[in-house]
C-alpha positions as CSV (number, residue, x, y, z in Angstrom):
1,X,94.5,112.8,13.9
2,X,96.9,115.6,14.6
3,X,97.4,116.0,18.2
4,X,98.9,119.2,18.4
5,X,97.3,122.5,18.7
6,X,98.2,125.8,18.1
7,X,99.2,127.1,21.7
8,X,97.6,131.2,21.9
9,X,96.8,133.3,24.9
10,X,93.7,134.5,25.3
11,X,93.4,138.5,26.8
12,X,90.9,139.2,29.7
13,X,90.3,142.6,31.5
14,X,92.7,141.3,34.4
15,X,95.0,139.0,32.9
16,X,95.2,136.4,30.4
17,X,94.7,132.8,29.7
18,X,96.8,130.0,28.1
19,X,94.6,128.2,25.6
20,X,95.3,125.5,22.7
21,X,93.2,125.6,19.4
22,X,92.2,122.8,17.0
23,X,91.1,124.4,14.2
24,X,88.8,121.9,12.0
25,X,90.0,122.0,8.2
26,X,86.2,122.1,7.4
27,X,84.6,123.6,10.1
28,X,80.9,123.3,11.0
29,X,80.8,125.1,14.0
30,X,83.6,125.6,17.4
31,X,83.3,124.6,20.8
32,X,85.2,126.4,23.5
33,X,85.7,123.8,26.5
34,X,87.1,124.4,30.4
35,X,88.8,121.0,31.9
36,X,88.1,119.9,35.4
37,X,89.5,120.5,38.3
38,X,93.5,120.5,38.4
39,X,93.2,118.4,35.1
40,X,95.7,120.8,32.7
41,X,94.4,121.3,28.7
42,X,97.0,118.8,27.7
43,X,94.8,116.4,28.2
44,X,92.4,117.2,26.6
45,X,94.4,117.0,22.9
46,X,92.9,113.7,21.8
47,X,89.3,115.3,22.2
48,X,89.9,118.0,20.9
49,X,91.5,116.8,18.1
50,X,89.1,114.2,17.9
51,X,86.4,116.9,17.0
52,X,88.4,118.7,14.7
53,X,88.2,115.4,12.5
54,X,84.6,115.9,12.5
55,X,84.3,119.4,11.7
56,X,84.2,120.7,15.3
57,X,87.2,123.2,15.9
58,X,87.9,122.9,19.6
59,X,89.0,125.5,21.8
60,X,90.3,124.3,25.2
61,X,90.9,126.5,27.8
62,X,93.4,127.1,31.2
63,X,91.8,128.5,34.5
64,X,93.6,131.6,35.7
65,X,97.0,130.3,37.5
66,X,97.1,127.1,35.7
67,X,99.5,127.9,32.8
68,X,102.3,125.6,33.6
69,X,104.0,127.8,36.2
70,X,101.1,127.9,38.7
71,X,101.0,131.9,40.3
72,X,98.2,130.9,43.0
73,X,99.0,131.8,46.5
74,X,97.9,133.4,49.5
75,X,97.0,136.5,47.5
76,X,94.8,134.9,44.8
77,X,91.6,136.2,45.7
78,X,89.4,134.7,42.9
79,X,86.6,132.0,42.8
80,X,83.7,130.8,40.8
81,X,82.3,134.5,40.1
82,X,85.7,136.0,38.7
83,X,85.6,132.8,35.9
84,X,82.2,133.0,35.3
85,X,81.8,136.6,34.5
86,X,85.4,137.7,33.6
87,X,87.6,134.4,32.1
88,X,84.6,132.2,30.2
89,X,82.9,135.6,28.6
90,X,86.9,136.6,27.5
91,X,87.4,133.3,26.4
92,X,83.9,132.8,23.6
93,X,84.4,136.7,22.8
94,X,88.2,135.1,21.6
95,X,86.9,132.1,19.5
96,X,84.0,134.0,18.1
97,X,83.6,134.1,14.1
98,X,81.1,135.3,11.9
99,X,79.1,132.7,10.8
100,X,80.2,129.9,12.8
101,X,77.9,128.8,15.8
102,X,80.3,128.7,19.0
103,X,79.2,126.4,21.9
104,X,80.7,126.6,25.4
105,X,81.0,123.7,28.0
106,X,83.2,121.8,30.1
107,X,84.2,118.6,32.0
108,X,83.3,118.8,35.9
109,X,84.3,121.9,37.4
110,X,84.0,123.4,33.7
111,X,80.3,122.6,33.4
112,X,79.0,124.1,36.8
113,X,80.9,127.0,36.0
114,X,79.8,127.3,32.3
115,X,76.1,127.2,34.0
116,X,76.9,130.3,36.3
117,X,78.1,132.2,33.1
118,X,74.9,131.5,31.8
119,X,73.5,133.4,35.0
120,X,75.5,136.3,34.8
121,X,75.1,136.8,30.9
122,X,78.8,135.5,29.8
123,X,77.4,133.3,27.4
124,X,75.0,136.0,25.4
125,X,76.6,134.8,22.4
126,X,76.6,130.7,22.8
127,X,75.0,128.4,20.7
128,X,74.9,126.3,23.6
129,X,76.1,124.3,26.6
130,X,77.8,121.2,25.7
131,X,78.6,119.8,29.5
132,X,80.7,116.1,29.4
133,X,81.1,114.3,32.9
134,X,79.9,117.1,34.7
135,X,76.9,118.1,37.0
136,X,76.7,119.4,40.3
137,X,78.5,118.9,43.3
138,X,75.3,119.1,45.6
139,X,75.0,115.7,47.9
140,X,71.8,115.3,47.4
141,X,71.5,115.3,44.1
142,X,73.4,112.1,44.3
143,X,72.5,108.7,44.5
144,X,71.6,108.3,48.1
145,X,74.4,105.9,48.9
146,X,77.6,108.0,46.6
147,X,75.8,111.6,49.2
148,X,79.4,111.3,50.9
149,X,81.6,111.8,48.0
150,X,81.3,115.3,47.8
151,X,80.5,116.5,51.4
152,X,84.1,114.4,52.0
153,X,85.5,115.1,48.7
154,X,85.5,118.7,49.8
155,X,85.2,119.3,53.0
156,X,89.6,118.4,53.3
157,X,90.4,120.8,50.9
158,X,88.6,124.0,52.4
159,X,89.8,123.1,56.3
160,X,93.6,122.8,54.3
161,X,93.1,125.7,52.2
162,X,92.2,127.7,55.5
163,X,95.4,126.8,56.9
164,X,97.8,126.9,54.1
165,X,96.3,130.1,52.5
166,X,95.5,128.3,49.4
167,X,95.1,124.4,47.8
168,X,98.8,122.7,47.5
169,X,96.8,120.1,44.9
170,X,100.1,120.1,42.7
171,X,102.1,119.1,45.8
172,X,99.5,116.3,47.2
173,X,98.7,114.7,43.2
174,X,94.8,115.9,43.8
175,X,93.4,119.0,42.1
176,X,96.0,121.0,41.4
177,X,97.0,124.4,42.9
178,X,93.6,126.5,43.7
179,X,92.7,129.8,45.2
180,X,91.6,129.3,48.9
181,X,88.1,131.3,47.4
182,X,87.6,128.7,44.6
183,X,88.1,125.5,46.7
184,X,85.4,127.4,49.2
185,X,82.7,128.1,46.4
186,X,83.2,124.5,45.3
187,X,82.6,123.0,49.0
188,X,79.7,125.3,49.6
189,X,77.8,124.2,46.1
190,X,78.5,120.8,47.3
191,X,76.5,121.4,50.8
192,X,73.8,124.0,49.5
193,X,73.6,123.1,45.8
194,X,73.0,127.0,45.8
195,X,74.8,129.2,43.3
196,X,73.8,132.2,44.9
197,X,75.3,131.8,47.6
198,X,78.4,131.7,46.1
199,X,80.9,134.8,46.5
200,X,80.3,137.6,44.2
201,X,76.8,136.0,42.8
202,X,74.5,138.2,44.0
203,X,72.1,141.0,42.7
204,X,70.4,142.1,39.5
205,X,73.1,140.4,37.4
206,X,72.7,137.1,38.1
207,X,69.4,135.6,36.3
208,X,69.3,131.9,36.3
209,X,65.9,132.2,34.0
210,X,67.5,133.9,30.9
211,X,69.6,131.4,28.8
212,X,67.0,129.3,26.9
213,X,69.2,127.8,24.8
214,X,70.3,124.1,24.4
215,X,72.3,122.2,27.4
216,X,73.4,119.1,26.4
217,X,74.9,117.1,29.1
218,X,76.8,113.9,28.3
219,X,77.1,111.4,30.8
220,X,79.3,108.1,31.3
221,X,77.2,105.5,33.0
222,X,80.6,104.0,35.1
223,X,81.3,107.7,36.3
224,X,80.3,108.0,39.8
225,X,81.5,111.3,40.7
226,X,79.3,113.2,38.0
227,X,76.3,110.3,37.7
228,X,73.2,111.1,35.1
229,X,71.3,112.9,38.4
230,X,73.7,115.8,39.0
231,X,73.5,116.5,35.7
232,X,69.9,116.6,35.5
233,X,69.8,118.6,38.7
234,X,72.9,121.2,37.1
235,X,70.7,121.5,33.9
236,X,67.9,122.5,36.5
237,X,69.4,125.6,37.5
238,X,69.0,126.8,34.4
239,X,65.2,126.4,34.1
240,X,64.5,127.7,30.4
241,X,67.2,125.7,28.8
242,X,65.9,123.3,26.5
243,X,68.3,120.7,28.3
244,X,69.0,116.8,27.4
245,X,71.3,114.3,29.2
246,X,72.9,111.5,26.8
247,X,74.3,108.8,28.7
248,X,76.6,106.7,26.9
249,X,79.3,103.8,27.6
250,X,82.1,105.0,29.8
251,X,85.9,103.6,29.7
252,X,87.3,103.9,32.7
253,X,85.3,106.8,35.3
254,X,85.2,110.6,35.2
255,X,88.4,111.5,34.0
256,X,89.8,108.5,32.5
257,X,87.5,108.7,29.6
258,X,90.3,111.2,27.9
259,X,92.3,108.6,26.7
260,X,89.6,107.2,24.7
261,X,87.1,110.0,23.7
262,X,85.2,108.7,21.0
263,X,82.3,108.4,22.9
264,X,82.3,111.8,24.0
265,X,83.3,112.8,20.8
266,X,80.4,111.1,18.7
267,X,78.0,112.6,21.2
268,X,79.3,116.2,20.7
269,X,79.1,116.1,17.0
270,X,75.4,115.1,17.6
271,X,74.7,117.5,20.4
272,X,75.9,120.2,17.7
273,X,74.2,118.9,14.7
274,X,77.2,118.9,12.6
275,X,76.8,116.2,9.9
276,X,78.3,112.8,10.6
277,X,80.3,113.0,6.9
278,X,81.1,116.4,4.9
């Protein structure tokens, strides 16, 4: 397993995007994946190399301010809507080949906002969603004792982001640096478990009824944060999806699962229908 991808930018109307690509030797189909929250594409090699193994070539993707250098401050003005419609539709326009189904998904943050881009037509080209430890933030769609997580979880960061202008994750080892307007969307998802009333998703471009393609989300049954009921409630939102949830072993919780992604890995392949052997 080679864990080193081929570092490329990826060019979007406003900017660009650091990604790494694992191209598959004998490739069945790609998969174009956005990490969680403050949790940078490096670690993200062993799955993604896990899946070129099996045929999968892996595209991970950095959210706008996150290449290495972080350029979020008190200016950065964008949030849910601007990644949605701008970064994620930039991003499977970039990995797109003839012939080859492309899937687009996420872990956490990557998979609520793969399901707005389904909204607001950035995945017209998808295969599919492939969602892994991810759901939505909305406290109630959580087990009625783990309803505090989230209303906690992000309630601190939009009082501090108020204050400071913007999220100092990278200084306080929780989330990493994020626009004051992302933090905000996040928080209020978590207490309306409403996209639209998210920033920016309004009007006649946002359609939560058109993508009635496959979403496949896989769960870890020791990961509290994104349990098997926020992703069924996440899949919800998109109510002509022909949506699953897989729930499989977990090693660890919602993010220490990268170390060991087999799992994940053997559930993808699946999810895609590419062949267990060539």
């Amino acid at each position: 397993m080679d864990q080193n991808g081929q570092q490329q930018f990826i060019e979007t109307p406003d900017g660009k995007l650091s990604s790494e690509w694992f191209r598959a030797e004998n490739e069945h189909t790609r998969l174009v994946f956005f990490p969680a929250m403050g949790v940078k594409i490096r670690h993200y090699r062993r799955l993604a190399a896990g899946l070129a193994d099996v045929g999968i070539t892996c595209i991970t993707v950095e959210y706008r301010g996150q290449d290495g250098s972080s350029n979020i401050d008190r200016s950065s003005r964008f949030g849910y809507s601007e990644i949605a419609t701008i970064d994620i539709p930039a991003a499977l326009a970039a990995a797109a080949q003839p012939g080859v189904p492309t899937w687009v998904g996420g872990h956490s943050l990557g998979a609520q906002l793969t399901t707005l881009s389904a909204a607001t037509n950035g995945l017209v080209d998808a295969e599919g969603i492939v969602s892994v430890a991810g759901g939505t933030p909305y406290f109630r769609s959580y087990p009625l004792l783990d309803a505090w997580r989230p209303l906690l979880g992000t309630t601190g960061p939009v009082l501090v982001s108020a204050a400071v202008g913007y999220w100092p994750g990278d200084r306080i080892g929780i989330g990493g640096r994020q626009s004051k307007h992302l933090t905000r969307d996040w928080a209020r998802l978590a207490w309306t478990g409403n996209f639209e009333r998210l920033r920016g998703v309004q009007g006649e471009s946002t359609d939560f009824n058109k993508f009635d393609r496959p979403f496949v989300a896989i769960v870890f049954d020791d990961d509290s944060l994104a349990p098997a009921s926020t992703a069924e409630a996440l899949i919800a939102k998109l109510p002509r999806a022909r949506g699953s949830v897989v729930c499989v072993p977990g090693d660890g919780g919602h993010v220490q699962w990268l170390e060991k992604p087999g799992n994940a890995i053997s559930s993808i392949q699946t999810a895609t229908s590419v062949p267990e052997k060539f």
